[in-house]
Wavefront OBJ file of the C-alpha trace (Angstrom):
o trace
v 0.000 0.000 0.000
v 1.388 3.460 -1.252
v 2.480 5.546 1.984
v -0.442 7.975 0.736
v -3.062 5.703 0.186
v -5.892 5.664 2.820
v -4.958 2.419 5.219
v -6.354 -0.820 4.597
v -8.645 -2.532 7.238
v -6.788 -4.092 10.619
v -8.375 -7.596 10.178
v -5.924 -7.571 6.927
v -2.362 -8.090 7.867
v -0.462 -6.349 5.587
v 2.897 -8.928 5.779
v 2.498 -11.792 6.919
v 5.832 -14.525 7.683
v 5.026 -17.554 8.361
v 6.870 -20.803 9.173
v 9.951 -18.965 7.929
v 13.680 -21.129 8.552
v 17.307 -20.390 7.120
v 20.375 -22.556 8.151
v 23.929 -21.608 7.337
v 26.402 -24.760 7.440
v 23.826 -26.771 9.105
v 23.239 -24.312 11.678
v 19.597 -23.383 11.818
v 19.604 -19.810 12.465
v 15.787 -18.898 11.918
v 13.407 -22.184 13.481
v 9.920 -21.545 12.016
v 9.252 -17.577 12.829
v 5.898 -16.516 12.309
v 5.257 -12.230 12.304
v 2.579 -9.963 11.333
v 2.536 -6.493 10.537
v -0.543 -4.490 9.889
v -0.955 -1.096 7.860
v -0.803 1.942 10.074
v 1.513 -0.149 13.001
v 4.578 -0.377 14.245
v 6.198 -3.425 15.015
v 9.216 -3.629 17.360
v 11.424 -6.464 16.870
v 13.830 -7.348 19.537
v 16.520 -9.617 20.653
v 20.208 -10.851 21.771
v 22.911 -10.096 18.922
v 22.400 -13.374 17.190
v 18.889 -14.034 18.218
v 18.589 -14.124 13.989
v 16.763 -10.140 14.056
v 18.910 -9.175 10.868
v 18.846 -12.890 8.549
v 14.643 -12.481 8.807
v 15.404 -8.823 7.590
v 17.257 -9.408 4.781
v 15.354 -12.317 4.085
v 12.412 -9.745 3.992
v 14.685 -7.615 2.001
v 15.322 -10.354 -0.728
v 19.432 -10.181 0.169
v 18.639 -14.121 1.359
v 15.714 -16.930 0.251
v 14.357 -18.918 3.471
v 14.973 -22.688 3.484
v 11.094 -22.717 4.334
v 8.140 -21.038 4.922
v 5.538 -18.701 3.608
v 5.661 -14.748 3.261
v 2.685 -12.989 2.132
v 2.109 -9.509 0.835
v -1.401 -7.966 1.175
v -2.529 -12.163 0.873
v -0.440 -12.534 -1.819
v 2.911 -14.881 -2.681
v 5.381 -12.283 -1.737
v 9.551 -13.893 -2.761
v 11.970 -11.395 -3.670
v 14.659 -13.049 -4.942
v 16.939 -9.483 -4.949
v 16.484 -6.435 -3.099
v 15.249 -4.790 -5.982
v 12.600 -7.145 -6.098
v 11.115 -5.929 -2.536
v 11.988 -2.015 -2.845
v 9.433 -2.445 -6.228
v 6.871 -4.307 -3.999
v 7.370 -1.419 -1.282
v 9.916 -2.254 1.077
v 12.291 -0.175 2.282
v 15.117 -0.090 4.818
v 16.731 2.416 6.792
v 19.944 1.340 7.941
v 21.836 1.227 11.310
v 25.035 2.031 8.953
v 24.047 4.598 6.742
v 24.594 4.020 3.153
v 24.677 7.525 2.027
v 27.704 9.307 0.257
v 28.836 12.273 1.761
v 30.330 14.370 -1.150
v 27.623 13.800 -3.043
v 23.719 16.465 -2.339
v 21.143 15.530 -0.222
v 19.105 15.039 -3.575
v 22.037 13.075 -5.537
v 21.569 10.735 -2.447
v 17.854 10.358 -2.200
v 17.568 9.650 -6.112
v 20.875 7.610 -6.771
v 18.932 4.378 -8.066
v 16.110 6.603 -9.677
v 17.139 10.148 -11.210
v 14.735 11.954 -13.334
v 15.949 12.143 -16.495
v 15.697 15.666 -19.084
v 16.522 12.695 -22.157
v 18.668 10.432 -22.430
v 21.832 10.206 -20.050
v 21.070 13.647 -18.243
v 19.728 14.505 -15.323
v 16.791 16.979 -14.693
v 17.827 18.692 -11.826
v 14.960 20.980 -11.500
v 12.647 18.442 -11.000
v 15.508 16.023 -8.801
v 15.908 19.518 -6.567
v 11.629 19.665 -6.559
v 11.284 16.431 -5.638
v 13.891 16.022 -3.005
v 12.406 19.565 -1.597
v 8.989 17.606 -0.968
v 10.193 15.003 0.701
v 12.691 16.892 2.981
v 9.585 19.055 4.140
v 7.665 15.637 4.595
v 10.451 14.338 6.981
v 10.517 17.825 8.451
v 13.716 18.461 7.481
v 14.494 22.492 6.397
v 17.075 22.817 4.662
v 18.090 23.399 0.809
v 18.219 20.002 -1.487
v 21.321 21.182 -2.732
v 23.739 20.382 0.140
v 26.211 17.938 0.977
v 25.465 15.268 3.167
v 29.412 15.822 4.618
v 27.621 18.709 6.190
v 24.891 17.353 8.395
v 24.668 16.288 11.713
v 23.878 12.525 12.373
v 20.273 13.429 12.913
v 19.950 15.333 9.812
v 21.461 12.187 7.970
v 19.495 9.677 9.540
v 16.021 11.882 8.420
v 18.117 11.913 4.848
v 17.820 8.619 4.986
v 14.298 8.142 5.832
v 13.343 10.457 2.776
v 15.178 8.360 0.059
v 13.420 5.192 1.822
v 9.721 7.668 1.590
v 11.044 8.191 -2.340
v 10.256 4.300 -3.598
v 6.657 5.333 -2.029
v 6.708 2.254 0.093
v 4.025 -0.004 2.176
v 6.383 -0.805 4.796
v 9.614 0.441 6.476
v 12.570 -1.531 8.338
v 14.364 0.782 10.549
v 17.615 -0.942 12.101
v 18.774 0.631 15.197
v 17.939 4.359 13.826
v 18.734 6.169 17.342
v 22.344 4.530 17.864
v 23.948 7.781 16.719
v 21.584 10.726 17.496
v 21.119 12.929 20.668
v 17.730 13.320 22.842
v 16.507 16.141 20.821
v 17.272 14.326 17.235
v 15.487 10.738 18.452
v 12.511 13.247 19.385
v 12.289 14.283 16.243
v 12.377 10.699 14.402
v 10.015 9.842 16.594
v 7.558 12.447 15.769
v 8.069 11.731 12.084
v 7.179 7.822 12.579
v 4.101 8.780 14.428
v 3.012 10.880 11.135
v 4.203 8.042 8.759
v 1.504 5.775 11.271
v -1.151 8.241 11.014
v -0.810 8.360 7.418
v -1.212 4.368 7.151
v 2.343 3.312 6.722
v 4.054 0.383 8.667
v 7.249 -0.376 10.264
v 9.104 -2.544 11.727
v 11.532 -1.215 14.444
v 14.438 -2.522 15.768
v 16.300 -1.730 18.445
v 18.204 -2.436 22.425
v 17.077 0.644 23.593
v 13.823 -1.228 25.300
v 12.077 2.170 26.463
v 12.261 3.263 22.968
v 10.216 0.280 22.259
v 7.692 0.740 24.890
v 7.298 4.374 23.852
v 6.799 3.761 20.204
v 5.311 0.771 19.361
v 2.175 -0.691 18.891
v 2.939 -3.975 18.788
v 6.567 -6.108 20.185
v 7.850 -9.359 18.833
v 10.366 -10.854 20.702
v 13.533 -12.933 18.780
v 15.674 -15.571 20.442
v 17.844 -17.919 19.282
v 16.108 -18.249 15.632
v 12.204 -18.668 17.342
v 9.500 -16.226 18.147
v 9.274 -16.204 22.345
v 7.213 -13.307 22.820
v 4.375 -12.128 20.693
v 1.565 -9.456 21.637
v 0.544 -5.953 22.462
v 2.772 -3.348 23.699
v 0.757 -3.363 27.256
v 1.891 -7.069 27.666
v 5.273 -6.170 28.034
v 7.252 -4.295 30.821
v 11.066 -3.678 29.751
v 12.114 -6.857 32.276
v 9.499 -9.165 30.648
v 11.478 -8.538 27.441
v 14.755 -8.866 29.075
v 13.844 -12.083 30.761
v 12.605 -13.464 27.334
v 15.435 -12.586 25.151
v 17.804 -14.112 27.389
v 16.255 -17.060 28.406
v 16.399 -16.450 32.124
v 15.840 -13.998 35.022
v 17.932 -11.032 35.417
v 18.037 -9.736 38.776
v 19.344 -6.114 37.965
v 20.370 -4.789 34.554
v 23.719 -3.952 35.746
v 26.116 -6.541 38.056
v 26.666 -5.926 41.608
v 30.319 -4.547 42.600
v 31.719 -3.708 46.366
v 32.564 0.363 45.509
v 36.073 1.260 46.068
v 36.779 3.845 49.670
v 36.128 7.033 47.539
v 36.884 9.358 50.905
v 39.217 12.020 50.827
v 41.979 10.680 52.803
v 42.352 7.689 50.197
v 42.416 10.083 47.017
v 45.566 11.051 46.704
v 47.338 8.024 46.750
v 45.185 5.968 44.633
v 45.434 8.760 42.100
v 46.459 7.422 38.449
v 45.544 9.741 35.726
v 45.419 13.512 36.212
v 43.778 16.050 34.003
v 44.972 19.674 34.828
v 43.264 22.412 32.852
v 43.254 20.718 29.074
v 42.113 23.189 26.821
v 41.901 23.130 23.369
v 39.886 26.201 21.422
v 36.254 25.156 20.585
v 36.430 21.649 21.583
v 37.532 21.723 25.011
v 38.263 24.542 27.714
v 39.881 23.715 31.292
v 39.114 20.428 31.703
v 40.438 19.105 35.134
v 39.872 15.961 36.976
v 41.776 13.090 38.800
v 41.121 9.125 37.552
v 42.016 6.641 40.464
v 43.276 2.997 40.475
v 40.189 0.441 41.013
v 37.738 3.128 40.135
v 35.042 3.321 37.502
v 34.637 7.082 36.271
v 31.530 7.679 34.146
v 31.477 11.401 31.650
v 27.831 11.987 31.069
v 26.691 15.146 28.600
v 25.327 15.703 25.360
v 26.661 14.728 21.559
v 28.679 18.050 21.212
v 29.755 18.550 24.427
v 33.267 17.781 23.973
v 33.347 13.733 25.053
v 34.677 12.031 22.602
v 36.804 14.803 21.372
v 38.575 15.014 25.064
v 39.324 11.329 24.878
v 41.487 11.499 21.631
v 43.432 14.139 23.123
v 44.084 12.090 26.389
v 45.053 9.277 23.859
v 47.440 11.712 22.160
v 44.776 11.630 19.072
v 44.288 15.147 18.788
v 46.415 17.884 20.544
v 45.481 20.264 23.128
v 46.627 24.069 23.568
v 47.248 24.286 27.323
v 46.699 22.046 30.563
v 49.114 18.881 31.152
v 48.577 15.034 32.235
v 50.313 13.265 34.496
v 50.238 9.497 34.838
v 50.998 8.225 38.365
v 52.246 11.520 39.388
v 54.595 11.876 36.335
v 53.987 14.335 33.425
v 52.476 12.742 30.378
v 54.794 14.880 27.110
v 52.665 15.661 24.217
v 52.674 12.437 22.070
v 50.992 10.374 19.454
v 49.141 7.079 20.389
v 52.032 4.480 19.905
v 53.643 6.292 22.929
v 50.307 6.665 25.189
v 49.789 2.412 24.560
v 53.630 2.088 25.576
v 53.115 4.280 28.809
v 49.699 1.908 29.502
v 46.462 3.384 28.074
v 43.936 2.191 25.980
v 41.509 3.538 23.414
v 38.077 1.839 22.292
v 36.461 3.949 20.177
v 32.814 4.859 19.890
v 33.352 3.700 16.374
v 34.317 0.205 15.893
v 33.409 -1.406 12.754
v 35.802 1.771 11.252
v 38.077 3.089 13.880
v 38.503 -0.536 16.599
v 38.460 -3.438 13.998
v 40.159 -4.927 10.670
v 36.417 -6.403 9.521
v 38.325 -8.944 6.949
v 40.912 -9.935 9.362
v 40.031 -12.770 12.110
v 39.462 -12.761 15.336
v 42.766 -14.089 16.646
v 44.702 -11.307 14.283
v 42.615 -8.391 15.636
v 43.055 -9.523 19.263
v 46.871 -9.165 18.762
v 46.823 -6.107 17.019
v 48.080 -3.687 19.739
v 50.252 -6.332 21.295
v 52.020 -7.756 18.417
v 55.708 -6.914 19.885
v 55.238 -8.640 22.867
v 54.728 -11.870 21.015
v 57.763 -11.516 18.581
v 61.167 -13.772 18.631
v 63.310 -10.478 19.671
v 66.146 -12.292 18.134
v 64.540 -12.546 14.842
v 61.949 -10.516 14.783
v 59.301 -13.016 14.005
v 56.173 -13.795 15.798
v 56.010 -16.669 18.647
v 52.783 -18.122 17.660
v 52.661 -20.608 20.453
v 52.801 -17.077 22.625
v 50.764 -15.729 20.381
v 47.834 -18.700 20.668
v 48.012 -19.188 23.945
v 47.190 -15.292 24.893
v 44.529 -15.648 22.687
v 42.633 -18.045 24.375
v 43.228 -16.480 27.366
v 41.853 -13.185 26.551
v 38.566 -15.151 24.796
v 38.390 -16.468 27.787
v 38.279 -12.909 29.929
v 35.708 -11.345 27.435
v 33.211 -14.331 27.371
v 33.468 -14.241 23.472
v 30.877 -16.597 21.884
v 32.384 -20.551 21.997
v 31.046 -20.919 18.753
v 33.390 -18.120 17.320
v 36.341 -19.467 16.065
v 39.641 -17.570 15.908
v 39.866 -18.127 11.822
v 36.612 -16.177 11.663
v 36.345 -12.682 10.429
v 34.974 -10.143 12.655
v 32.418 -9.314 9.982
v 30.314 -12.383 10.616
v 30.305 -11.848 14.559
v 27.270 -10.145 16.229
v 27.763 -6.706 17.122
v 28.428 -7.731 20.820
v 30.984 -10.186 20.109
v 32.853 -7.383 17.727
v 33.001 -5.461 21.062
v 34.248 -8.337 22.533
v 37.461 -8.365 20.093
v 37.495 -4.880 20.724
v 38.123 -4.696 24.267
v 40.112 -8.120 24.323
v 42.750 -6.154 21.865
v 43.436 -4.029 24.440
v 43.200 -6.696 27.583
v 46.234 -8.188 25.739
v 48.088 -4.984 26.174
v 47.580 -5.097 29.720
v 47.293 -1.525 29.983
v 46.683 1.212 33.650
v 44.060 3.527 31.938
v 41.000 2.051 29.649
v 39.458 4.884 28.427
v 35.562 3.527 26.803
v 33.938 5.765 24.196
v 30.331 4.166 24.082
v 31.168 0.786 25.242
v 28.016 -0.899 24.843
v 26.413 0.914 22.283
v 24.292 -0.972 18.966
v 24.956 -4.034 21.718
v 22.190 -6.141 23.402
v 21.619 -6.560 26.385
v 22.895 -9.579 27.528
v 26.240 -8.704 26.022
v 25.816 -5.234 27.964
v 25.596 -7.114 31.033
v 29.150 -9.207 30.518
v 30.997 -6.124 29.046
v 29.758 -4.304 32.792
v 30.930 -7.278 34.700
v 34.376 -6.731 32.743
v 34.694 -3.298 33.472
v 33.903 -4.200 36.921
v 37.169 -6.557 36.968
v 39.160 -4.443 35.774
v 39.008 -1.390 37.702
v 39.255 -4.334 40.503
v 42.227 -5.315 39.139
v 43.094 -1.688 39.797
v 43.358 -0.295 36.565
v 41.156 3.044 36.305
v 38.575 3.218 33.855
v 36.670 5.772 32.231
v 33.456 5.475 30.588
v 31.590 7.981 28.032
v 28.164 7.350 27.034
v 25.127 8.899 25.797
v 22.875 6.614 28.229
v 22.339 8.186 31.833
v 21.134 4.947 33.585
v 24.407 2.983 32.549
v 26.394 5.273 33.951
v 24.384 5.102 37.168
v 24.523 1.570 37.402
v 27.985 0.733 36.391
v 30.182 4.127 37.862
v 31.653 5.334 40.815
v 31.490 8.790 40.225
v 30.107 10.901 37.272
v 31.345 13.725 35.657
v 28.958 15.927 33.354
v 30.183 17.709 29.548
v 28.538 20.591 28.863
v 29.913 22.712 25.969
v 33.417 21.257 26.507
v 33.675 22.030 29.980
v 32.562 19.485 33.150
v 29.699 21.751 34.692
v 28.874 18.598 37.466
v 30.831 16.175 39.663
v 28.213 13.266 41.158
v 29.515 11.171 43.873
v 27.646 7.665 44.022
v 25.740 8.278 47.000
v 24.862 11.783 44.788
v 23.654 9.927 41.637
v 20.237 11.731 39.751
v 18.793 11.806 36.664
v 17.336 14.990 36.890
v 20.776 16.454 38.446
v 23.025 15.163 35.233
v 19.854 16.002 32.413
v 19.921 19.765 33.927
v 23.722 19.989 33.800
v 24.063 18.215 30.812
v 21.020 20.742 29.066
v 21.135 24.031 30.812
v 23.247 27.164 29.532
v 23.857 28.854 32.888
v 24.798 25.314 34.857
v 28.191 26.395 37.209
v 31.378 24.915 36.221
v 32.879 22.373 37.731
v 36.592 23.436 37.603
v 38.427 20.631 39.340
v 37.011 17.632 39.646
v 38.698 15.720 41.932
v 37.943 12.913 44.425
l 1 2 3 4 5 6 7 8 9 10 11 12 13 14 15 16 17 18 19 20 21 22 23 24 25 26 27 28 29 30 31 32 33 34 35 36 37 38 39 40 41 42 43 44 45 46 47 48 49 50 51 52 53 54 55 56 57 58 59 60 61 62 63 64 65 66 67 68 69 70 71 72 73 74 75 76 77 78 79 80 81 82 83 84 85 86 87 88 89 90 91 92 93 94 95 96 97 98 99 100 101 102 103 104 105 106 107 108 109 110 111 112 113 114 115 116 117 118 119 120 121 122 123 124 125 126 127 128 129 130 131 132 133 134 135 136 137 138 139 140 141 142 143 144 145 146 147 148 149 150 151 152 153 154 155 156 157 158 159 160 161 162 163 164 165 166 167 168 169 170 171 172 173 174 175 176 177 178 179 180 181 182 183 184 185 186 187 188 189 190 191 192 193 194 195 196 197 198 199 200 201 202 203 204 205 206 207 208 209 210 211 212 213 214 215 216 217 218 219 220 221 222 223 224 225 226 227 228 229 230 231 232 233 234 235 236 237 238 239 240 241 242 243 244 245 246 247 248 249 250 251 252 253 254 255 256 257 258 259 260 261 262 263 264 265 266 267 268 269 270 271 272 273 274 275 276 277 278 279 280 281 282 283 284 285 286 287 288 289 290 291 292 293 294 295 296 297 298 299 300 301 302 303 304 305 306 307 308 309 310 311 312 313 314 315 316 317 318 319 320 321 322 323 324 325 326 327 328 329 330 331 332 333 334 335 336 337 338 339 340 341 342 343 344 345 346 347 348 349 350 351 352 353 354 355 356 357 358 359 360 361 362 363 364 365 366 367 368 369 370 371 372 373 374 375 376 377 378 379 380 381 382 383 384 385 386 387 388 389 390 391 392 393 394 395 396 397 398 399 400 401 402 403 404 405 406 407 408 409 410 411 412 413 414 415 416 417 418 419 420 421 422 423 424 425 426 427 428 429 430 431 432 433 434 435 436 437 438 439 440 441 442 443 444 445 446 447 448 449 450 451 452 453 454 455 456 457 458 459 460 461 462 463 464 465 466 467 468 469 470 471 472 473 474 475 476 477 478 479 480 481 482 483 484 485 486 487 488 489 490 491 492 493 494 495 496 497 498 499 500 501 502 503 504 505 506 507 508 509 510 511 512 513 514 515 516 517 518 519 520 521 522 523 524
């Protein structure tokens, strides 16, 4: 059904899966899944990395045939055999990655399959710049056709996006993990926009971990684990632990593991001080930054995308420089230097980023594990590698990050879940056996069963008494998993939140408000 079309009636569903089963090497990944999506409804569709969320998508997306099963379209024989196939039947996907080309318009990208033409091989770009201008109002999006996508924010993208997927004029819409990348204000707006496209009579399905998103959106929750349908029904049949109990399989006491807090008091500080940030200050990004990292502690940085989080841990991991301020690593200065030197003095880096920035996708797991600690493992006589070194610290690290058993060390990172790519991630560094971890979005795109494990690792290592510091966009994380919080507000930290200290509405106001006082040393 066209996206303008009036809806058709609810006792017709307007997909229908049923029965539907895919193996891969023997391994059945989907076990007989049955959904149903109606016009004018959206569908969430959760699960456990693996659970077999993304093979029924591109199934539904003709990228993959089932083994077996039935899929109807408005009651009829619907088989895409290519993706082309379901984008003409009115399917469209928005992407967790973004496929869009940033040197390239805002119109080029909506209408790269499907240009207008003026005759022949050229382009009408009056009516390409018309058209993209209607559906860039649709999506509520104001700004001229004519710009590059280079110069958007993520939210702007993601709507960019959702305007090339409105262009095919489609029945339905997959959106995979849409909010991963955009603040609170940007995921209100998406929001908003879905509600229209329901009103109108358009469906979606909606994935996503973030399980209040879920609840807040949808009208109707399907719940994916290991390849079968566990949980089917109404959005008022589910409370965010129902869903967590079903997608893992068992009860979860608490979302995030218990840990004995380290003696924060004053007295204590000063000697189980490990990193210290004096005044760091770099023009526009930054501006006197101070605060003091211990051994054994857990150090959350709350705050808004722009604040300056991400941006101040490249320049404590020698990424990106800073104008003025110093760091000193167990009481001795840290000199300005590049990231080889800030691994060989102990720290680590996982980036926000890591299908582009933490991993070598087409490499295996065993090879990106050793990455960072390569020279530790070499023959110093020859220079060569020890592999039986090598293997054995391997295993060992698997071992500390709980990576799947089923993973096996010849296997690319590409074909691992997104949790178990984190998993590589942070084992990379584990093998460096470095003082200071510093975590750019640790768990994010991850589910929740993963989350849990990479929080009871976090736990051990600041236990081990390395100090660990953890930026992410989610409030209740760093609630649950911290020892003390520090809150980014246009590059400077405007709050410092002791455990016993911990609020919502304390960290949302300094994170949001202009005139919130700055925090100018932030020190335990």
């Amino acid at each position: 059904m066209d996206s303008r079309n009036p809806q058709q009636p609810k006792d017709t569903p307007l997909l229908e899966l049923r029965g539907i089963e895919k193996s891969f090497f023997g391994v059945r990944v989907l076990k007989g899944v049955d959904v149903r999506v109606d016009a004018a409804q959206i569908v969430g569709l959760v699960g456990e990395n693996g659970a077999g969320k993304s093979t029924l998508m591109n199934i539904l997306g003709g990228n993959l045939q089932p083994d077996r099963g039935v899929m109807l379209l408005n009651e009829e024989p619907f088989e895409p055999r290519h993706p082309t196939d379901a984008k003409r039947l009115g399917i469209a996907f928005v992407h967790q990655e973004l496929n869009l080309f940033p040197n390239l318009s805002i119109a080029e990208n909506i209408f790269l399959t499907s240009f207008p033409r003026a005759g022949g091989p050229f382009i009408a770009r009056r009516q390409l710049h018309v058209k993209a201008a209607e559906l860039l109002r649709e999506v509520g999006l104001e700004i001229s056709p004519i710009a590059l996508v280079e110069d958007l924010s993520a939210g702007e993208r993601q709507l960019v996006e959702i305007a090339r997927a409105l262009s095919v004029s489609p029945r339905l819409i997959i959106l995979d993990e849409p909010t991963t990348s955009l603040s609170t204000r940007e995921t209100a707006t998406l929001f908003a926009l879905m509600n229209r496209l329901r009103e109108r009579g358009l469906a979606m399905i909606y994935i996503s971990h973030i399980l209040g998103d879920v609840l807040r959106l949808c009208d109707e929750i399907v719940v994916l684990r290991d390849g079968e349908v566990v949980g089917n029904g109404l959005r008022a049949e589910f409370t965010a632990e129902r869903m967590i109990s079903l997608m893992v399989g068992r009860e979860l006491d608490q979302l995030y593991p218990h840990r004995t807090r380290p003696d924060q008091t004053t007295e204590n500080s000063k000697a189980a001080a490990l990193l210290e940030v004096r005044g760091i200050t770099q023009p526009h990004i930054v501006r006197d930054v101070s605060f003091t990292l211990n051994r054994g502690e857990v150090l959350g940085i709350s705050g808004l995308m722009g604040a300056g989080r991400s941006e101040l841990a490249r320049i404590l991991f020698g990424l990106d420089p800073y104008e003025s301020g110093e760091i000193l690593l167990n009481g001795k200065q840290v000199q300005c230097c590049g990231p080889r030197e800030r691994v060989q003095q102990g720290f680590a880096f996982v980036t926000e980023d890591r299908r582009h920035e933490g991993l070598c996708l087409e490499a295996t797991i065993a090879d990106n594990m050793a990455l960072v600690a390569l020279r530790r493992h070499a023959k110093q006589s020859l220079k060569l590698l020890n592999l039986n070194t090598w293997r054995d610290a391997v295993r060992r690290t698997r071992e500390a990050v709980k990576l799947s058993s089923g993973a096996r060390d010849a296997q690319a990172v590409r074909t691992l879940s997104g949790g178990n790519q984190q998993k590589v991630v942070l084992g990379k560094w584990l093998m460096s056996e470095p003082h200071v971890f510093i975590l750019d979005e640790p768990t994010r795109g991850i589910d929740v069963g993963a989350k849990f494990e990479i929080y009871q690792l976090i736990h051990r290592l600041a236990d081990e008494g390395a100090g660990v510091l953890v930026i992410s966009s989610e409030i209740e994380e760093l609630i649950g998993i911290c020892d003390r919080i520090l809150v980014m507000n246009r590059g400077e930290i405007r709050d410092e939140l002791r455990r016993d200290e911990f609020d919502r509405e304390r960290i949302l106001r300094a994170a949001l408000l202009e005139g919130a006082g700055t925090v100018t040393s932030a020190r335990t």
